[in-house]
LOZA-798608 format. One record per residue (C-alpha): residue number from 1; x, y, z. Coordinates in steps of 0.001 Angstrom, whole numbers, plus 500000, padded with zeros to 6 digits. Layout:
REM residues N
NUM	X	Y	Z
...
***
This chain:
REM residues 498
1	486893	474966	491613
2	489401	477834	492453
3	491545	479173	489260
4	494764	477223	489706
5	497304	480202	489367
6	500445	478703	488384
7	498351	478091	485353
8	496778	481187	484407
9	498747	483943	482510
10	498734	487531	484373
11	495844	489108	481676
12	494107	485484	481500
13	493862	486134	485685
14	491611	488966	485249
15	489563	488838	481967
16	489217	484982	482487
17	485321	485254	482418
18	483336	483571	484846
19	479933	481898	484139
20	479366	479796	486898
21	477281	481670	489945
22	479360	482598	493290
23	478461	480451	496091
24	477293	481639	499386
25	479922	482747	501714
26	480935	481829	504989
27	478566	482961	507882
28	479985	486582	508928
29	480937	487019	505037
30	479076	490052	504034
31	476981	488605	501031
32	474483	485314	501578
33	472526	483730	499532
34	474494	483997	496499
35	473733	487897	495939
36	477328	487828	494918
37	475863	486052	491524
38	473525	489168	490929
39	473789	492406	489366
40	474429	494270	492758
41	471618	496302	493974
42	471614	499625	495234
43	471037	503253	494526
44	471679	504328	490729
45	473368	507552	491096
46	473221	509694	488132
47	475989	511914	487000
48	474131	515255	488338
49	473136	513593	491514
50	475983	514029	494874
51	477364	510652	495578
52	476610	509122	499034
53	480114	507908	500967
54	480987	506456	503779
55	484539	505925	505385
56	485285	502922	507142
57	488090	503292	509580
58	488919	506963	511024
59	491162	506361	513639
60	494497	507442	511520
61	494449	508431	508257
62	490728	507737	507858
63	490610	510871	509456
64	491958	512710	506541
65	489602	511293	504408
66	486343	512929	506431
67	487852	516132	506291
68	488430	515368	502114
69	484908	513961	501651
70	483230	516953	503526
71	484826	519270	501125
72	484033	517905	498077
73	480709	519584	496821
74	479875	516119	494701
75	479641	514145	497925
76	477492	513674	500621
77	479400	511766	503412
78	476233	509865	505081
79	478505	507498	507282
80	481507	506836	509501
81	482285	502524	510665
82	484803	501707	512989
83	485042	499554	515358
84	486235	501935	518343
85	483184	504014	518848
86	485923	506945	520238
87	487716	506537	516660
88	483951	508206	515518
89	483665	510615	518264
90	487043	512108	517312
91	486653	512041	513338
92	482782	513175	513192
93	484016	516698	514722
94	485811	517228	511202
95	482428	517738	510009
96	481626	521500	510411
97	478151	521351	509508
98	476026	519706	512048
99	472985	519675	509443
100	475286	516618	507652
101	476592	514640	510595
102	477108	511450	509607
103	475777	508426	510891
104	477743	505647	513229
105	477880	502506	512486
106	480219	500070	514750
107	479723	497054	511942
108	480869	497006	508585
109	478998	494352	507486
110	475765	496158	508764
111	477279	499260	506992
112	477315	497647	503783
113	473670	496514	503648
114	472480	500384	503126
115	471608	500213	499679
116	471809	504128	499441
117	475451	503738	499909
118	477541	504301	496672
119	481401	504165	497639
120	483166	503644	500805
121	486431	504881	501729
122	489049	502433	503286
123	491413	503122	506134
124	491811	500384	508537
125	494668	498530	509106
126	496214	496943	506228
127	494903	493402	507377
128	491760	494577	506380
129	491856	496374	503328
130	491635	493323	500534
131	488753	491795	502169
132	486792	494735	503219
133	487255	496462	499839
134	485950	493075	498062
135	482719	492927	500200
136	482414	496713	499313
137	482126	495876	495778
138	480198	492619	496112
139	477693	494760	497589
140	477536	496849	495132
141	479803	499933	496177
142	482814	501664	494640
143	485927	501920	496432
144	489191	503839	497517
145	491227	502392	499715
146	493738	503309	501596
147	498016	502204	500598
148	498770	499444	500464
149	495535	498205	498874
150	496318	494799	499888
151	497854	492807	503497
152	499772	490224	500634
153	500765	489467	497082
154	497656	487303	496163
155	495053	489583	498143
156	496171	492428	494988
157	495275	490281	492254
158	491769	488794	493692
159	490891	492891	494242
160	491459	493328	490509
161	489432	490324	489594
162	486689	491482	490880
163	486883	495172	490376
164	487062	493684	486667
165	484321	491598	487090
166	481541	493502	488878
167	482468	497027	487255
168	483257	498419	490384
169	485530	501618	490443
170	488480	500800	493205
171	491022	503162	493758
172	494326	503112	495700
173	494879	506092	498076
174	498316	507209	496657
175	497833	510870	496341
176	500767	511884	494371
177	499131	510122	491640
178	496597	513352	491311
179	499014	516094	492206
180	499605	518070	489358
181	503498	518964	490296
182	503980	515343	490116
183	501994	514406	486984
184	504152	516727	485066
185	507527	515424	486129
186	506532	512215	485404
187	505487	513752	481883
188	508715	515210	481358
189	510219	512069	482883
190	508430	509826	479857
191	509288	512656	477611
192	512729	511292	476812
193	514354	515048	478292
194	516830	513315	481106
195	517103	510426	478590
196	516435	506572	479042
197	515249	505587	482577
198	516011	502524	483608
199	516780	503203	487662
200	515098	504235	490682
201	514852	504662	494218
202	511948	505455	496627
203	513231	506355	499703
204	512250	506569	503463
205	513687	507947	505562
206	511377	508277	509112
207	512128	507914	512072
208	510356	505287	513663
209	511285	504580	517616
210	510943	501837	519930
211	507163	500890	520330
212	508371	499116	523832
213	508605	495775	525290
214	506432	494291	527471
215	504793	490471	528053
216	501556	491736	529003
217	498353	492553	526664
218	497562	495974	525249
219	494709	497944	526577
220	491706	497561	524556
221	489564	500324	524050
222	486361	500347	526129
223	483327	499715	523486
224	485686	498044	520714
225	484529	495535	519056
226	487419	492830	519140
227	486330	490324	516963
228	485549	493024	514275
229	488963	494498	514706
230	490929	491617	514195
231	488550	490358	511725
232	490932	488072	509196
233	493855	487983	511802
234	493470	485153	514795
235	491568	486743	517047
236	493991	487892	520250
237	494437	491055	522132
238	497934	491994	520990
239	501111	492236	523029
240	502422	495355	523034
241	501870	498984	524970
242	499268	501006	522901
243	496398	499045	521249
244	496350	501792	518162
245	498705	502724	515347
246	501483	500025	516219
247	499659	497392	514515
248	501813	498772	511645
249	504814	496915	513438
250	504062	493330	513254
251	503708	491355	510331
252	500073	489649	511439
253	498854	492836	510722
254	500932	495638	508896
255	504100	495499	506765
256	506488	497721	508017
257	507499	501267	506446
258	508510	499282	503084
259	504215	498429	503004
260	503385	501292	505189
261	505342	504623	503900
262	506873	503143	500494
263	504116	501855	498803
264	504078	505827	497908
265	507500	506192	496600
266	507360	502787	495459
267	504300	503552	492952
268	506401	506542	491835
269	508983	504996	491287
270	507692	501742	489342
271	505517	504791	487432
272	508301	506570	486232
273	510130	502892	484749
274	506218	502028	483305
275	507085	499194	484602
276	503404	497405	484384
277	504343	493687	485872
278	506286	492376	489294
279	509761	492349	488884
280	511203	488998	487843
281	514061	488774	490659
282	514085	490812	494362
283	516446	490528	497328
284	515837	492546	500583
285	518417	492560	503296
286	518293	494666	506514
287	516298	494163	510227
288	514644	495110	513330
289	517896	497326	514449
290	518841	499325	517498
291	516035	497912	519719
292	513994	494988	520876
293	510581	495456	521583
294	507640	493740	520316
295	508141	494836	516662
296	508757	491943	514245
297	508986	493865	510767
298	512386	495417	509778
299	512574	499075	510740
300	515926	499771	508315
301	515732	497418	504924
302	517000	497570	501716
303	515383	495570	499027
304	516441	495779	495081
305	513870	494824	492103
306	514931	493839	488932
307	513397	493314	485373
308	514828	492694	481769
309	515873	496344	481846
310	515282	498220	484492
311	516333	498304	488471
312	514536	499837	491374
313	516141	500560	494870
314	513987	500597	497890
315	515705	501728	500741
316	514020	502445	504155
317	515528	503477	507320
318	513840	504699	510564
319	516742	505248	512931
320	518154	508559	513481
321	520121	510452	510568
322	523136	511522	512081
323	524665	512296	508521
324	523383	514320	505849
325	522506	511673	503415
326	523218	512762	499605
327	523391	509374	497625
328	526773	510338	495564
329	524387	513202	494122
330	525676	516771	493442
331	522336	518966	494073
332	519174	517706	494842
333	519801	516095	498418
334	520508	515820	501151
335	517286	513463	501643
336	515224	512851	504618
337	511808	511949	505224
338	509991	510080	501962
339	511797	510749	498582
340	512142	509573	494932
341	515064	509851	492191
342	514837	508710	488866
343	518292	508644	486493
344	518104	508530	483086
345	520931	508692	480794
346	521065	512667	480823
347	519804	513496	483790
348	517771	512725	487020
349	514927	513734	488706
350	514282	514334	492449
351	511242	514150	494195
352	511091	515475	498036
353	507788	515027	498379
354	504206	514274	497004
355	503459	517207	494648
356	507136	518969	493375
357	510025	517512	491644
358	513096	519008	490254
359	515256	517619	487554
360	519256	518329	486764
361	521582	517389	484369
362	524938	515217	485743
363	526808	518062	486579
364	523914	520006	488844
365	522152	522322	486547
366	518477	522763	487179
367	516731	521694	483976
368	513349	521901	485173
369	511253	522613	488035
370	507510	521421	489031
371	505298	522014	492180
372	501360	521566	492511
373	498196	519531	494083
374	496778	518580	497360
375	495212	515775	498549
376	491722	516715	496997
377	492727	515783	494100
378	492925	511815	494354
379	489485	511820	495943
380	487471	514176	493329
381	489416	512163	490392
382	487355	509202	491936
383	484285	510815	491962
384	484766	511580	488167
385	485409	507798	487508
386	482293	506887	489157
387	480405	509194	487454
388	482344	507989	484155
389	481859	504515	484749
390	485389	503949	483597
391	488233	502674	485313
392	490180	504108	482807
393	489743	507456	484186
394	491259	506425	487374
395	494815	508145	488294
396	495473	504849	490599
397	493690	501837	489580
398	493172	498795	491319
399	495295	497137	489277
400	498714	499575	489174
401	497458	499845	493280
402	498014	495659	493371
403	501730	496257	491034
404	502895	498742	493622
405	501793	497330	496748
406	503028	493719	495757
407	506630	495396	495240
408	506625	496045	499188
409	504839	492947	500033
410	507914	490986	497610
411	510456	492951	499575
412	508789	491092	502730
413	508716	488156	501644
414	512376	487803	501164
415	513537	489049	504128
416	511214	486446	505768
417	512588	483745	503970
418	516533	484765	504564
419	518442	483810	507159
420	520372	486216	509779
421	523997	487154	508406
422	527357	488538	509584
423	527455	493033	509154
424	528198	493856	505830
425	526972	490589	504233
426	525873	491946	500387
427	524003	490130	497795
428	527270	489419	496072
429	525130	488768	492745
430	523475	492219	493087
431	526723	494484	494185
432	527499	495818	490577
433	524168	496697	489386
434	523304	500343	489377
435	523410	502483	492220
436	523897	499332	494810
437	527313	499628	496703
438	527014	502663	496849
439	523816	502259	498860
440	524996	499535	500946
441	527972	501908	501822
442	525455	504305	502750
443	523560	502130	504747
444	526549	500297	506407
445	527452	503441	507816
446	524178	504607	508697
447	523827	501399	510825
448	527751	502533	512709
449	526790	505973	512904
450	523508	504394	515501
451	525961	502310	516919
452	523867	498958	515888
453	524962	496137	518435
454	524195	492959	516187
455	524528	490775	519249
456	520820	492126	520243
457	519064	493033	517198
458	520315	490951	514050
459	520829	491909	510449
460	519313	489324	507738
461	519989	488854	504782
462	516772	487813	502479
463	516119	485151	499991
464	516679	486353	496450
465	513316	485795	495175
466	512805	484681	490939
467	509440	485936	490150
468	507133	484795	487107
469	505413	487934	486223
470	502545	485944	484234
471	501610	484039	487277
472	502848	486695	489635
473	504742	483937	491657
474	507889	482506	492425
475	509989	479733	492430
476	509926	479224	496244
477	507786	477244	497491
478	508532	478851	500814
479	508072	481896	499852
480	504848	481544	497790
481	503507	480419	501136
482	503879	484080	502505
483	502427	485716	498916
484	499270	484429	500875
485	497425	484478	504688
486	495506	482386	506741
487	492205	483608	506848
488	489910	483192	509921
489	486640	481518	509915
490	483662	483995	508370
491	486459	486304	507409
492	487709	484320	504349
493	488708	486118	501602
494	486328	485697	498591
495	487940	484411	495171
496	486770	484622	491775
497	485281	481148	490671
498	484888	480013	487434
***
């Protein structure tokens, strides 16, 4: 019998404990014959010994994480999956030393039966990551996967659950979590020096152009593995130009910049309120503007998050910035690219990047100043809580990964569920809160300045979503419907049973 959620509070969701055995999964599912019920087998690594890795998906980002893994003395990288045998041929020249090239292997499901394997590294497309990264630790393998960690709301949760329930280490890849510039503006942040914080924004601003319109399918890469590729998604060659990257674009498989850039600033941000449950109400308002082509996420969207005490901006736009862009702010701006603020009473606190932050006081005296940390960091503070055996020791947990990437997923969710508006429609219920028209003005204008025709592309105007944090669901039938996927046959996500 599956947990019935609306039933379970948040904590009871993942210590509930589970006695009964896991059943076998559907053919193609990585574990048979109930292994899922065992201790998982594989290769004991001591704390002394290098830790065998393997990345699974290298044709973006996963490309980063060779070069990391190949650098870090503690780690042997013994394997590269993906399903685009190029994707390989391109990432394996990363490795300098031809004594350690690692092996190919087109299957993940094949790649996770090597016993010898103690973590893999996740950076597919997002439709991938819950499900993959649950097999992963089924079979007996630690994990850190890429942002968001999960394609949905409910994928988040299950990923904790089990994480919880096998032991397994799972890290999200948000690497400002390790930089050291960062961890001590969020220290001085918590400190109490810019006073209460109760407000926030992560922003994006990237440009993101046209991906193009066409009727016809994309070109699929000779030796790619389709099924494999599209794995929980229908299977279909997508419509669209390039076959790569724009997956990010359409909601079957990628959530936009608000679940592809601002799950980083979102984290941030929700770190600096220690905010450590959903939101209980969200509205996002925005759309798919300047263009048509076969997009169908928002590429400019606003969404606001609100708790007992505390409100969080999200604010994404990936048309041109014609106009400096300072938010009402006297130093610190103007912003572009990804970016965070946090106000307090006293003060605030910008963040232009992933490892510096500078604070002032209202009147635009620098108070403090903090810079520091690359990208190593994230991965080798993994390898210490594998060593460690405690998630604990993890900068980004699988469980603060779930919080954060929910937030974007949320954001989705009610623009999904609105309905398309009139220019200038607001939230009327939301306009006085914090930091709000001001943004809206911002945006408005924004939208004028790219000379917007709403007759083409349309501006929506979400559902205002009430959230139960306990549950982590909402009032909306309609929209709890989305906090889910289909999944398709053999690629069914696995759920704790009990």
């Amino acid at each position: 019998m599956k947990l019935d959620l609306s039933k379970l509070s948040r904590r009871e969701f993942v210590d509930r404990s589970v006695s009964a055995a896991v059943a076998a999964l559907a053919g193609g599912s990585m574990l048979k014959n109930s292994r899922a019920a065992e201790s998982p087998a594989g290769r004991q690594a001591g704390p002394n010994d290098k830790l065998r890795v393997a990345v699974i998906g290298v044709n973006g980002q996963g490309g980063a994480h060779v070069g990391e893994w190949v650098k870090n003395p503690d780690v042997d990288l013994v394997a590269i999956c993906d399903v685009d045998p190029a994707a390989y041929a391109k990432a394996v020249k990363r490795v300098k030393d031809s004594s350690r090239t690692p092996e190919y292997v087109q299957d993940v499901r094949k790649l996770l039966e090597n016993k010898e394997i103690d973590a893999v590294s996740i950076a597919t497309p997002n439709h991938w990551h819950a499900l993959m990264a649950v097999w992963a630790m089924q079979a007996g393998k630690d994990v850190y996967v890429e942002k968001p960690c999960s394609h949905n709301v409910h994928e988040g949760r299950v990923m904790t659950q089990w994480a919880r329930k096998l032991g397994r280490m799972c890290q999200m890849g948000v690497q400002s979590r390790s930089m050291t510039g960062m961890r001590d503006a969020l220290d001085f942040i918590h400190s109490g020096k810019i006073g209460d914080v109760k407000f926030a924004r992560a922003i994006c601003y990237r440009l993101r152009n046209s991906i193009g319109l066409v009727d016809t399918p994309a070109p699929v890469p000779e030796g790619l593995d389709l099924d494999l590729w599209c794995g929980p998604a229908p299977k279909a060659v997508p419509i669209r130009k390039r076959f790569h990257y724009d997956w990010h674009w359409v909601f079957e498989t990628g959530n936009g910049d608000l679940g592809n850039q601002n799950p980083h600033e979102l984290d941030k941000a929700r770190w600096g309120l220690r905010k450590q449950e959903l939101p209980k109400e969200v509205v996002s308002l925005g759309g798919r503007l300047g263009y048509i082509d076969n997009g169908d996420v928002a590429n400019c969207q606003l969404t606001f998050y609100r708790w007992d005490d505390a409100f969080l901006i999200s604010d994404v736009r990936g048309l041109p910035i014609k106009t400096p862009i300072t938010l009402g702010l006297k130093k610190g701006g103007p912003f572009k690219g990804a970016a965070n603020i946090w106000y307090g009473t006293d003060g605030y606190v910008v963040g232009p990047n992933y490892n510096s932050c500078v604070a002032f006081d209202y009147d635009g005296n620098e108070i403090g100043k903090w810079s520091g940390g690359e990208y190593q960091a994230h991965f080798a503070n993994f390898v210490k809580a594998i060593k460690s055996r405690n998630y604990q020791d993890l900068h980004l947990d699988i469980e603060d990964g779930h919080l954060s990437s929910a937030l974007a997923h949320l954001g989705n969710v009610s623009y999904r569920t609105g309905a398309v508006v009139e220019p200038g429609t607001r939230p009327s219920e939301w306009v006085n809160e914090k930091g709000v028209a001001e943004t809206l003005d911002s945006f408005e204008e924004y939208l004028g300045e790219n000379k917007v025709d709403f007759a083409q592309t349309k501006y929506h105007l979400g559902r205002v979503l009430k959230i139960d944090p306990k549950t982590e669901l909402s009032s909306d039938a309609e929209a709890n419907a989305l906090f889910r996927r289909e999944y398709r046959k053999g690629y069914e996500l696995p759920e704790v049973m009990g």
